[in-house]
N, C-alpha and C positions, 0 to 999 in steps of 0.2 A: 194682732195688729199687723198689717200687711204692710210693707215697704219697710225692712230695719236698718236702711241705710245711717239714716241720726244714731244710731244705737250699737253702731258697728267699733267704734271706741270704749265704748263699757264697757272694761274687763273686769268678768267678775261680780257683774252687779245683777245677778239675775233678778233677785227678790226686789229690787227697787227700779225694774225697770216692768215686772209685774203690776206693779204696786203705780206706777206713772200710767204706763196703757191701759190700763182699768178703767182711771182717773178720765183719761182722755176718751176713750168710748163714752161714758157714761155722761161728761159734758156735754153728748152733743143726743143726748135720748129725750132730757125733756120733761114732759111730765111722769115718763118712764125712769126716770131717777132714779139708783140703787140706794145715794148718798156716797160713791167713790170717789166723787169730786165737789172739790170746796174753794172757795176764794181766793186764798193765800196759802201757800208751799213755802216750806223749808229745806234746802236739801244740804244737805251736812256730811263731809266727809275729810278725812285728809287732803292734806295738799298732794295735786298729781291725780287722785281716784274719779276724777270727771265729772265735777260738779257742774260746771257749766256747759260742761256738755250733755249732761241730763236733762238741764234746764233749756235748751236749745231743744232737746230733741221732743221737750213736754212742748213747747212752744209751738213748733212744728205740726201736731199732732192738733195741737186743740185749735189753731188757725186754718187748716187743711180741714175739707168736708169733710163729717163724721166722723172725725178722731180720726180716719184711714191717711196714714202719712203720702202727700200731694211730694213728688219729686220739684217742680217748679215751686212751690211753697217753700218747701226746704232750702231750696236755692237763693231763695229772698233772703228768711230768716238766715241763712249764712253769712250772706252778705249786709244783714240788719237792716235790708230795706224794705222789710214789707210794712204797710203803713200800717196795721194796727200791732206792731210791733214797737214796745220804747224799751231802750236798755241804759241803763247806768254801772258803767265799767271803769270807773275813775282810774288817772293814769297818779293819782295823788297818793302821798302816804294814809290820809285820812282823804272819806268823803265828805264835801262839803254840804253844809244846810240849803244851800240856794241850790244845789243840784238835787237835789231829793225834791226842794218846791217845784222848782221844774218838770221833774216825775209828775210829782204828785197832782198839778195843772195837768199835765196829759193823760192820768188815767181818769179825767172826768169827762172824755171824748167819748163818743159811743165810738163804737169798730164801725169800719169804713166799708170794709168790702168781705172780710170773714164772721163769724159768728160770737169771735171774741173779742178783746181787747187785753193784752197780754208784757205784763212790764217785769223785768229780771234786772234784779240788781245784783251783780257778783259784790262778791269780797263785803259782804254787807258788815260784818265783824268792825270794819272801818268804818260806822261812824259812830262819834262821841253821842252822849247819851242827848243831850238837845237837840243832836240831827234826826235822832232814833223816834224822839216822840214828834216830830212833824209827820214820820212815816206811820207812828202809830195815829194817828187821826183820820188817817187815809185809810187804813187796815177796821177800824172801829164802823166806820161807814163804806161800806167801800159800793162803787155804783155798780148798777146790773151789769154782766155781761163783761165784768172786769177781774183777771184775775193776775194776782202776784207770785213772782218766782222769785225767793230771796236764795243767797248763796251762801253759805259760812263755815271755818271748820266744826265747829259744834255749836249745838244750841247754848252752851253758856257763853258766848260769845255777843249775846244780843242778848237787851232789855228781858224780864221775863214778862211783862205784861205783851211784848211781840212777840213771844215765846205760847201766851195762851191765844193766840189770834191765829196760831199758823199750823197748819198739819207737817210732822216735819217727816223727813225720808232721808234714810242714813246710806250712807256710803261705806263699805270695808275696805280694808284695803287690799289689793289685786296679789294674789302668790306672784314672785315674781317669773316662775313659766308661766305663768297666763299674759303677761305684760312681754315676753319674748317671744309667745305666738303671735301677738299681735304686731309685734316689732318686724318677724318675718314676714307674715302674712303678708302687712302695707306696706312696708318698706323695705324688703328683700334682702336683709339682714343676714347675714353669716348669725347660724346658730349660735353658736358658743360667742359669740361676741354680743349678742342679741341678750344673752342670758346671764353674761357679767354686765353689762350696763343694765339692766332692768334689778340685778340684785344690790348693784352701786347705788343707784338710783333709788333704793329703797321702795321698788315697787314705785316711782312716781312715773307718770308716761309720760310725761313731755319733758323731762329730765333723763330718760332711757332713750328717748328718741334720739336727742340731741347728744349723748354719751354715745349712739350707736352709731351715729352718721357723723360726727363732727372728731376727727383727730386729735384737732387741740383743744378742742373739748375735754377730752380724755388726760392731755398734758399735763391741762390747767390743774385738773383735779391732782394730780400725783404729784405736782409743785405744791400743794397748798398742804399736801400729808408731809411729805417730808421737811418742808420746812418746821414743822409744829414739831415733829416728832427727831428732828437734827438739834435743836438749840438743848442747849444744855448750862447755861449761866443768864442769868439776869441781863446782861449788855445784849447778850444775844439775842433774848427773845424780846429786847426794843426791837432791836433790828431785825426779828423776824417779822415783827407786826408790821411792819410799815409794806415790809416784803408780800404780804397777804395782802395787806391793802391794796397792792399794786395790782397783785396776780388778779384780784376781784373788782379792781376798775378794768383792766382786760379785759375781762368774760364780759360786764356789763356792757362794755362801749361794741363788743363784738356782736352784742344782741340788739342795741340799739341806733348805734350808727347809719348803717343800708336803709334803718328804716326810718330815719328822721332826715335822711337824703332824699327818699321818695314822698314823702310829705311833702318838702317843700317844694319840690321839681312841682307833685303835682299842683299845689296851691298856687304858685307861677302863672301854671297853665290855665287855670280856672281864672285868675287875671287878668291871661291874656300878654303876660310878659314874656319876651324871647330868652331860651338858655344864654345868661349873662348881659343881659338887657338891666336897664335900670327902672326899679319899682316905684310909681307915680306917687307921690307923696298921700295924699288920698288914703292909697292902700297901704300903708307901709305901717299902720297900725294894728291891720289883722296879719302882716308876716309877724310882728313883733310880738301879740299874742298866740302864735302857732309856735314862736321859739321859746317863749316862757313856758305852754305845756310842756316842751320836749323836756325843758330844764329842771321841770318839777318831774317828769318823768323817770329822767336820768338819775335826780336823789333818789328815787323810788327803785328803779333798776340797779345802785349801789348797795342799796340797805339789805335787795334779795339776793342780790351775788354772795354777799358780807354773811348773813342768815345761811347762805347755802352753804359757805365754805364752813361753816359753825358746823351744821346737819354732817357735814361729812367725817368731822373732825368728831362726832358723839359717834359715829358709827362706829369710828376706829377704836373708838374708846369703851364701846358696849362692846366690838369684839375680845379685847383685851380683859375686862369683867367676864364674858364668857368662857374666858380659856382660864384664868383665874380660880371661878367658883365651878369649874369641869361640867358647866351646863347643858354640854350636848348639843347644842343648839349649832345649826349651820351657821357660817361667818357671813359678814356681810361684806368684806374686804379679802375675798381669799385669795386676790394677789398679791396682799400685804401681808399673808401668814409668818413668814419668817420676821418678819419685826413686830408683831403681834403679840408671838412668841416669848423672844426675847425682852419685850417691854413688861411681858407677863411676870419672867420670872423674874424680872430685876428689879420690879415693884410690888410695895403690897398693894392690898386691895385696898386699904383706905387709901391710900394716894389717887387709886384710877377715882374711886368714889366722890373726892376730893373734887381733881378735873372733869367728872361730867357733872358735875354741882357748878361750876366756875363756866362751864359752856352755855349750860341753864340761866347761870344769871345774865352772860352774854348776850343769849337770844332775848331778854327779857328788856335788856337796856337798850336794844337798837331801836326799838318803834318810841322809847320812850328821851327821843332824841339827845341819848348823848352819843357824841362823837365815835365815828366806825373805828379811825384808829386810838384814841381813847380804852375802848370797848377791846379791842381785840388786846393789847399791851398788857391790860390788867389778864386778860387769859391768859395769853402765855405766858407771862410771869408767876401768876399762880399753878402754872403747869409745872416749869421747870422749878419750882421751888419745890411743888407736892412730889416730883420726883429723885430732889437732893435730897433728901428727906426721910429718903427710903433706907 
């Protein structure tokens, strides 16, 4: 497949990006059909390993003549505006029903000006099971020349009756030098700095990137380890939780702020209202639905910061199990080897076992909305208890 520009972020994913340009040749053969292309796609991977960047670059591919990747094509699908292009990217914790009907209204369009008609829904995992079967009714029938690119980390994530509708294509996860070549390559990264953020990072790339390029990026993270790993009584670790709490509405408002600034500047401007002018009553209903996304956004952007700082806080704690059971295994924090260390040998292994079970149930209570600091309180407390204990 000529042009691998879309492809140039899959690290690592040789056999599934084989296994897509196949797919995509072979859509566009005809009665010469091998059977490498079918309807509906599954692409399943970790969070970070480019799931939706595969599904963009399938996109690409099958809207571009012949499967042959079109640079102007690509450039649309980037920008999500090629018309026989629909996507569903909810900014929501869950996706809603009424947006999948909406999908699902648009893929009964024929394609307008390519040979497909082409609909990707990321983070599909999020919808509840009644959203799930409006989509399977669409998947059951699904019209000519219409295919689905679903997004999720694994196929048990989704209904299984959408599970036998879809061909799925996995994702592994990237070593994390291949995720620090790439960090160099695009982004001119100092080696070794390239290669601790992509292994902090556990291999996620848009979490390597942002550990690579962002300073306080880097802070943020070593605020939220030592805090876990300082408290050492019960009063404390309230007060440590609130302290996380805090460090991870930081991160989040630093990711979402600049850009719920340029949203509304540009929505203004598509009004027609001057910087600091006042909005005609008229319109003052669609800025107020543009700030309720953002707001549903922003609990969405807390719960991942909250999740991240969890993720980071199991690394440190599967380092510590590693040095514990003498696994051999490279660290994932090896700038926190000396407290790794020392938390090794000052606890036993059931204590660490203990707190990545209490991390576990953490990650498990945030989508199922109870409160972040609620959630984080009972971890630390059950940390600092599993390690009086010892």
């Amino acid at each position: 497949m000529s042009g691998s520009a879309p492809f140039e972020e899959l690290v690592g994913q040789e056999r599934a990006i084989e296994t897509i340009a196949a797919a995509a040749r072979d859509a566009h053969r005809g009665a010469d059909s091998t059977g490498a292309m079918t309807h509906a796609w599954l692409i399943t991977g970790p969070p970070g390993s480019g799931r939706s960047n595969l599904a963009y670059a399938f996109a690409t591919a099958l809207l571009s003549p012949d499967g042959e990747t079109d640079p102007r094509i690509a450039a649309q699908v980037e920008a999500r505006t090629h018309p026989d292009l629909a996507v569903l990217a909810s900014e929501r914790v869950t996706i809603t029903i009424d947006e999948v009907r909406r999908l699902v209204t648009a893929a009964q369009y024929s394609p307008s000006v390519a040979h497909y008609r082409v609909l990707v829904v990321e983070d599909a995992d999020r919808m509840t099971e009644r959203t799930s079967n409006v989509l399977l009714k669409a998947l059951e029938e699904p019209p000519e020349r219409t295919v689905w690119i679903l997004c999720a980390p694994s196929e048990a994530d989704l209904l299984p009756t959408i599970r036998s509708r879809v061909r799925t294509v996995r994702l592994r996860v990237p070593d994390p030098g291949e995720v620090a070549d790439l960090l160099v390559r695009r982004d001119g990264v100092d080696r070794a700095l390239a290669l601790r953020a992509a292994e902090e990072a556990q291999s996620h790339i848009g979490m390597a990137h942002r550990l690579a390029t962002d300073a306080e990026a880097r802070r943020r993270r070593d605020e939220t380890i030592s805090i876990v790993l300082d408290a050492s009584s019960v009063p404390q670790a309230v007060r440590a939780a609130q302290r996380l709490l805090d460090v991870a509405k930081a991160d989040s408002a630093a990711l979402t702020e600049q850009r719920d600034e340029a949203e509304r500047a540009s929505a203004l401007r598509s009004m027609g209202v001057e910087p600091g002018g006042t909005v005609p009553p008229a319109l003052r209903s669609t800025l107020k639905q543009l700030e309720e996304d953002q707001k549903r956004r922003a609990t969405r952007g807390l719960r991942d910061s909250v999740d991240r700082v969890l993720v980071d806080l199991l690394s440190v704690y599967r380092d510590v199990l590693v040095r514990q059971l003498d696994g051999g295994l490279p660290p994932v924090n090896a700038a926190w080897a000396d407290r790794v260390d020392r938390l090794a040998a000052a606890t036993p292994t059931t204590a660490t076992l203990a707190v990545l079970d209490a991390i576990g149930d953490a990650r498990r209570r945030l989508p199922a909305n109870v409160t972040p600091l609620l959630t984080l309180e009972a971890l630390l407390v059950t940390t600092v208890l599993a390690r009086s204990r010892a």
